[in-house]
N, C-alpha and C positions, 0 to 999 in steps of 0.2 A: 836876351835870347837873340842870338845871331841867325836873322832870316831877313833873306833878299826878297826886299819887295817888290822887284825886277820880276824875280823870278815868278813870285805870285801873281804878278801881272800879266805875263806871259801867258802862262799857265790857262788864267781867264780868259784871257782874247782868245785863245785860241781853242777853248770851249766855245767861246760865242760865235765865233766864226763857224765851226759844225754846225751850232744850232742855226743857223742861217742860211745853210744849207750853202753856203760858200765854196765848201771846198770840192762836194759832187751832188750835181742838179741832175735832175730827172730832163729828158729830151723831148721833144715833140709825141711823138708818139706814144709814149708812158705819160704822159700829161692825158692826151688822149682817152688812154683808156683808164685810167683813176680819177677823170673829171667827166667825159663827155662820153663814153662807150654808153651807158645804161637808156639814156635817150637818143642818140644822134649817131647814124653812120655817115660815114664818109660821103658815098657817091649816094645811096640813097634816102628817103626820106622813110624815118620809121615812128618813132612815140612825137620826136621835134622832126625839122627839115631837114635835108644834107645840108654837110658844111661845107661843101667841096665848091668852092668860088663864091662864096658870103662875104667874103671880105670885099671882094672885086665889088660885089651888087653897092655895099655901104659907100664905095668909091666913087661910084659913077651915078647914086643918088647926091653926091655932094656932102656926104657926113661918114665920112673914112673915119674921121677922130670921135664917134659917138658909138663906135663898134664896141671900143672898151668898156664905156659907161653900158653900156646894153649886157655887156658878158657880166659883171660885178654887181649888177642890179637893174633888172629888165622894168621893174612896176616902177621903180623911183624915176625912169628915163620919160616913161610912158607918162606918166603924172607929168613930170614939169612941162609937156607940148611941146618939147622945141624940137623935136624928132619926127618926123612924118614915116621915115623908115621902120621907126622901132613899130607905130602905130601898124601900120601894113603884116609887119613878121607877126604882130602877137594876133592877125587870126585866123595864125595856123591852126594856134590852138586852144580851147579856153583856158587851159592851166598855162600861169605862167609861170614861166622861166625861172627856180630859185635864183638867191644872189650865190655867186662861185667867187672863194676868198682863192683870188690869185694877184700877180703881179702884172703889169703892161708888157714884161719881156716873157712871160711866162703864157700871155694870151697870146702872142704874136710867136712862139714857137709852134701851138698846137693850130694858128691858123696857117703856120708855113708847111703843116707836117700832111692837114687832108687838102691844101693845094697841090702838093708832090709828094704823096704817098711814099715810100718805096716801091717797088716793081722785084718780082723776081721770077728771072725767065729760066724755063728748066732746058736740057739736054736733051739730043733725042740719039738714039744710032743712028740716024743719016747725017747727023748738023755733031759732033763731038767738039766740034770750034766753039759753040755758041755759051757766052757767059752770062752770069748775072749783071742787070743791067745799072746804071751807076747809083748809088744808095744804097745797096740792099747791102743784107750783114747776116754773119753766118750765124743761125740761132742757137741760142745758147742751150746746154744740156739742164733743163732745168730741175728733172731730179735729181740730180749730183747739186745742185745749187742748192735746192730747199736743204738736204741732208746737212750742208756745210753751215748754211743757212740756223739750221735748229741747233748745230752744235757752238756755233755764234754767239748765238740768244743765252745759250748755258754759259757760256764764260763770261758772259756781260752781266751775267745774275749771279754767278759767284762773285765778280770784283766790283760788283756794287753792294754784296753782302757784307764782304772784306770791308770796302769803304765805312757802309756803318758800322761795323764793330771801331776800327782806328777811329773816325770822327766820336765815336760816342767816348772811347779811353782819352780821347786829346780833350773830351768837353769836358770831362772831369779832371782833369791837369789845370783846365782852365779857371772853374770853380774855384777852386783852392786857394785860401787865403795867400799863399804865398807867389802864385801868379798874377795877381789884381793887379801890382804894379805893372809889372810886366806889361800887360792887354793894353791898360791906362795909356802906355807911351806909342802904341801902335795904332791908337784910337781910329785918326783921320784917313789912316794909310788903310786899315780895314773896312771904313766906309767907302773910300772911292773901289776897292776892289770888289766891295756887295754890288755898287751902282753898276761896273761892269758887267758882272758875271747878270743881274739881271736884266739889265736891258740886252744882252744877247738872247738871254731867252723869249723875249717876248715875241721874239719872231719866229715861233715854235711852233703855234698855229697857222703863221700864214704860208708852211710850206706845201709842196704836193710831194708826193714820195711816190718810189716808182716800183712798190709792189704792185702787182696785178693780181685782182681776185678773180678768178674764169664764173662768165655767167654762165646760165643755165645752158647746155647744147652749143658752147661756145668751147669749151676745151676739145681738144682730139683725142685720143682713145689713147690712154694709157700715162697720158699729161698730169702732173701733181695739181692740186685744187689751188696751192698759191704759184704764181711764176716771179721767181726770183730773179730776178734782171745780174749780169756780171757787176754793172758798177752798184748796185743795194750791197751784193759780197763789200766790195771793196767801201764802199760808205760804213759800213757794219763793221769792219776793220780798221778802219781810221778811229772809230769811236771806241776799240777795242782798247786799242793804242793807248786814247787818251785817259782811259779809266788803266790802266795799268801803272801808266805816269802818275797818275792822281795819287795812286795806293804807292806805289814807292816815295812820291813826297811828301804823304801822311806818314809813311812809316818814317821817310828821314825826319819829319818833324816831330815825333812822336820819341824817337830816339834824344833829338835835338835838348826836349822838355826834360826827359830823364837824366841826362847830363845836366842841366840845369839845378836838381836838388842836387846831387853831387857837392859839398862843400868846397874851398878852393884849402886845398894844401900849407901848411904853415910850415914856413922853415923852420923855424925855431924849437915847434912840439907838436911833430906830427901826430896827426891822429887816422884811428881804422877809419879808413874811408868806404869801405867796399861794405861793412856791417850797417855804418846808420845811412849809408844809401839806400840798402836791402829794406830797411824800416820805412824811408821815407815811400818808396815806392810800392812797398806795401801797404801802406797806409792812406794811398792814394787808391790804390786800386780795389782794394774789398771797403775804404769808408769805412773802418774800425772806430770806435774812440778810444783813444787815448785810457789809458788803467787810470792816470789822476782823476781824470773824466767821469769813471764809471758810472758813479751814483748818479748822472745825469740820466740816464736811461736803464735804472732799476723800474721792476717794473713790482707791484704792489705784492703778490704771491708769495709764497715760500715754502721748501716742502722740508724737511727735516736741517733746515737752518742752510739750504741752498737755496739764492733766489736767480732770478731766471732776468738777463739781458734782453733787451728791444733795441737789435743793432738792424743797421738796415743791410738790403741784400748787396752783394756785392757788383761793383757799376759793369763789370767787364760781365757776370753773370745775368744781368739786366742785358744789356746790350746785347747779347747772345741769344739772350730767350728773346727779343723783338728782331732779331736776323732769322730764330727760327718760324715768327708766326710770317715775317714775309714769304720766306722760301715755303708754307705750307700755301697760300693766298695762288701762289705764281704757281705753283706744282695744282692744284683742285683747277685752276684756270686753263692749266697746260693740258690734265687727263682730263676732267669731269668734266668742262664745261665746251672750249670749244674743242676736243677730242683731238688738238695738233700732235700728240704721241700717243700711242697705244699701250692700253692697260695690257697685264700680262694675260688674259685670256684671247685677245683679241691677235695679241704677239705670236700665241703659238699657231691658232688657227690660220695664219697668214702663212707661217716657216710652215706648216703639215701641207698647206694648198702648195705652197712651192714645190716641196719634195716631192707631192704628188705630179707634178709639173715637169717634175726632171727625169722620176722614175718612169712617166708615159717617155716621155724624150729618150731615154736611154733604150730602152724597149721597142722603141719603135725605131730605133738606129738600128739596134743588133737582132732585127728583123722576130722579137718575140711582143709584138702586139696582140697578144691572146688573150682572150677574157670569156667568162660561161658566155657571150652572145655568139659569138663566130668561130668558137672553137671544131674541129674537125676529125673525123676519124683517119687514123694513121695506122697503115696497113703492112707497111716497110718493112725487111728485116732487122736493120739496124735500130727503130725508132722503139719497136717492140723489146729487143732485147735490153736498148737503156730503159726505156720501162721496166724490165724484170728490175732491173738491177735496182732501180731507186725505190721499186717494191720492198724489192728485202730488207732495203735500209729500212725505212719509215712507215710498214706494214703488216711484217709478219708478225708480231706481237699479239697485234688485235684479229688477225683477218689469216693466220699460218703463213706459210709459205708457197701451201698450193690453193689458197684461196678459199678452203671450206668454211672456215670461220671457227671462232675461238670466244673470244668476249664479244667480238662484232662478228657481224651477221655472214653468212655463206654468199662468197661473191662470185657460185660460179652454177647456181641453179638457176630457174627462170624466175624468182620472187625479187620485186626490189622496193624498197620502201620507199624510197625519193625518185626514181625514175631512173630509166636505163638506156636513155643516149646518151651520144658522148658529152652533149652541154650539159645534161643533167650529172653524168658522174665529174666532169670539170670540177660543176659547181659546190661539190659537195667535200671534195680535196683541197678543194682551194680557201673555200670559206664553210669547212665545217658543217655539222650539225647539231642540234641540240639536244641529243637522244648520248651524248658520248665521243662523237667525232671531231676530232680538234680540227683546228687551220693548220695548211700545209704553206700558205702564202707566202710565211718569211723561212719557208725550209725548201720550196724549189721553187722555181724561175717558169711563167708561164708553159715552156714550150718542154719541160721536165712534165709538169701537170699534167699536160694533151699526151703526153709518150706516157705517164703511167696511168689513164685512166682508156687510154685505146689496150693496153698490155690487158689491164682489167676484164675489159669486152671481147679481149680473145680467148681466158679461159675456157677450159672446158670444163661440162659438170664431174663434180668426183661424189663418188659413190660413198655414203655413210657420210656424208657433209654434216653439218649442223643444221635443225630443223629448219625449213623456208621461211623467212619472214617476208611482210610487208604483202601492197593489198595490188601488186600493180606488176601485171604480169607478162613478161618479154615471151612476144607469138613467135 
């Protein structure tokens, strides 16, 4: 089997370096708030003290270098007594300080970050000279980020789905009596590249990563509940990257293997090579036995002189069914649990509250913000004749043409069963009744509504109408 161990080594190092967080480190301020926001602000003192010149104080008590042992583990510092500082900070307060798994460059970022905060000075109309003062950074859109952010997460769950199906089809290549030697000669080269790829990971837990979760009253109005930082995108993509690589060198190696049964060609009496490849690869991938085999897995039964095989399932079908209980695990975790996408009920009530959103907006641009509360009687020549008109469309049926009434009631005596101003007849065109009166809502446009229910209130009575209903009598 022609594989560069080169390449396998690569491959690893530079998994290990990701997991190491090598290639993009979280900055001061994202350390800040993934370690030290939940107790400690900056300038002032809230659950712990401010951090804003602690380092200076640990300096100028004469133990600058016990800051770190203080931040990594405050109760071990305070036990050993060689600290008079730590003794003093801890009573601030009676809880102490948990231990924070971090690094010495990692403590000394977040203590550089609340000595010099950023600063950002805004514009006024009289000063349009005045800039952001030196540090600050233009903040990121972080709903465009979560978005990018979640559809990330889905491709790093499909190519590590990918990955276990090809890992599981190569473990079974592996298996196989006829790759043992194979493995055998690669023995030592496979354990130093296990030793690599784990000793990078072990530094998995000791990283800080630079999501930020918003505390309570902490996010601003309209802010997504995670803030995805630009470089988490681009950390999230490098790692994209590398599982993409991963899945193309299992598939070249996976290919690599099946060339491998491939027989090598005889000059002298060629034989089908492409049939007992088909075999062998078949034979690898469902785990068949062999027909000389059979009776090795009859199984005791028999029904009319047919007896019944106990083959196992096949490995590429195994594999498949354990990619599908992960993707079910990640999908319950992703809707049901912590609620990061929304189930489809919750989907539409968001798109309906939107459209509601757009349709006020529309409406109140092309000046038709009418609704049963403030609707008004319109007196106009012109407002009453489109009244008639959209009358005749969508009323004579029920109610004639001069308003005496037909199936529905006489719109032009003094009786009215829902009320007789103009918010009350609005209300009743617009959203119906339950006596037979449809919605008129998605058949005219508020400011159509207000011109056919004033048109309405200027009939006059007609003689031989249809008998009066309703108990509410216009004086």
């Amino acid at each position: 089997m022609k594989i560069k161990f080169t390449q396998l080594t690569f491959v690893a190092l530079l998994i290990s370096l990701v997991a190491q967080g090598k290639i993009y480190a979280a900055d001061g301020g994202q350390l800040f708030k993934s370690r030290c926001n939940t107790c400690h602000m900056v300038d002032k003192n809230s659950t712990g003290p401010k951090l804003q010149g602690a380092k200076q104080k640990w300096i100028d008590a004469g133990e600058g270098d016990l800051i770190y042992d203080w931040i990594t583990n405050s109760s071990a510092l305070i036990a050993s007594g060689k600290s008079a500082r730590a003794k003093e900070v801890s009573g601030y307060s009676a809880t102490a300080m948990p231990p924070q798994t971090v690094s010495k460059e990692e403590i000394d970022a977040i203590l550089t970050f609340v000595d010099a905060p950023p600063v950002v000075t805004t514009t006024t109309p009289s000063d349009t000279t005045a800039t952001a003062s030196v540090g600050s950074e233009a903040k990121p859109d972080y709903v465009a980020n979560l978005s990018m952010f979640n559809w990330m997460i889905f491709l790093m769950v499909i190519l590590i789905l990918i990955i276990i199906v090809l890992a599981g089809s190569i473990m079974t290549y592996v298996k196989s009596d006829y790759f043992k030697s194979k493995v055998a000669e690669m023995g030592d080269k496979s354990k130093l590249l296990i030793i690599v790829i784990t000793t990078g990971s072990l530094f998995i837990s000791n990283q800080s990563y630079a999501l930020n979760f918003m505390q309570a009253g902490e996010a601003e109005k309209g802010m997504p509940w995670l803030q995805v930082e630009n470089t988490d995108l681009y950390a999230l993509l490098a790692v994209n990257i590398i599982l993409l690589i991963v899945v193309l060198y299992l598939r070249h190696l996976f290919y690599q293997m099946v060339a491998m049964v491939r027989p090598k060609k005889e000059e002298v009496e060629p034989v089908p090579v492409v049939g007992e490849t088909l075999k062998k690869v078949n034979a690898i991938l469902t785990d068949a036995v062999p027909i000389e085999e059979e009776h090795t897995i009859l199984m005791d039964h028999e029904y009319d002189g047919i007896r019944e095989l106990d083959n196992n399932l096949p490995p590429w079908w195994v594999w498949g069914f354990f990619a599908t209980i992960v993707f079910a695990f990640i999908y319950i975790i992703n809707y049901h649990v912590l609620g990061t996408s929304d189930l489809q009920e919750k989907a539409y009530k968001k798109e309906m509250a939107k459209a509601e959103r757009e349709i006020a907006a529309y409406r109140e641009k092309m000046a038709m913000n009418v609704d049963e509360t403030n609707a008004t009687l319109m007196t106009g020549s012109a407002d009453l004749a489109a009244g008639k008109i959209a009358f005749g469309v969508n009323c004579v049926t029920c109610h004639k043409a001069d308003g005496s009434g037909d199936v529905g009631p006489n719109l032009t005596d003094k009786n009215w069963i829902y009320g007789y101003d103009i918010k009350d007849v609005f209300a009743t065109i617009k959203l119906g009744r339950p006596n037979g009166m449809p919605t008129h809502d998605a058949l005219l446009n508020p400011i159509q509504i207000q011109q056919v229910a004033s048109y309405v209130l200027s009939l006059k009575e007609v003689a031989n109408g249809k008998p009066a209903q309703g108990d509410i009598i216009k004086k």
